[in-house]
C-alpha positions, 0 to 999 in steps of 0.5 A, a space after each residue: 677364942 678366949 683362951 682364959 676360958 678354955 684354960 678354968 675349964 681345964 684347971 676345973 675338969 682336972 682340979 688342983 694338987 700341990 703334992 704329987 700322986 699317982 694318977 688313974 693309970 699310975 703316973 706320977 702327976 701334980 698340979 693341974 693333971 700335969 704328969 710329971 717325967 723321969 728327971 722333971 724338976 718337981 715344983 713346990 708352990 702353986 705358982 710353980 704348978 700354975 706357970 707349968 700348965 702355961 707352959 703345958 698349955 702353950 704346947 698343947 694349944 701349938 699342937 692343936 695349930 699345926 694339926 688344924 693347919 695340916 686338916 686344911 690343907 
């Protein structure tokens, strides 16, 4: 699976914000649909934001591997 693809489609879906806003259940979010948590350092550059959705995405993407391993077994 080509990842870079699954990640436009995501950054298409969510849109792109440089200033934080309060999103539709009334988090504090930023970037690409990332919300941010109590004491998370805020970035202020779109390339802060766009290293968080990697960072974000490696996560997700490993979450994914581990419940896909576990439906197998």
């Amino acid at each position: 699976m080509n990842y870079d693809d699954v990640k436009e489609s995501i950054k298409l879906y969510e849109g792109y914000r440089l200033m934080p806003y309060k999103c539709t259940e009334g988090h504090l979010t930023g970037g690409v649909g990332h919300k941010i948590n109590d004491g998370e350092e805020v970035p202020t550059t779109k390339e802060g934001w766009l290293k968080l959705f990697d960072k974000d995405f490696e996560i997700a993407l490993t979450c994914f591997e581990e419940i896909d391993l576990c439906s197998r077994s």
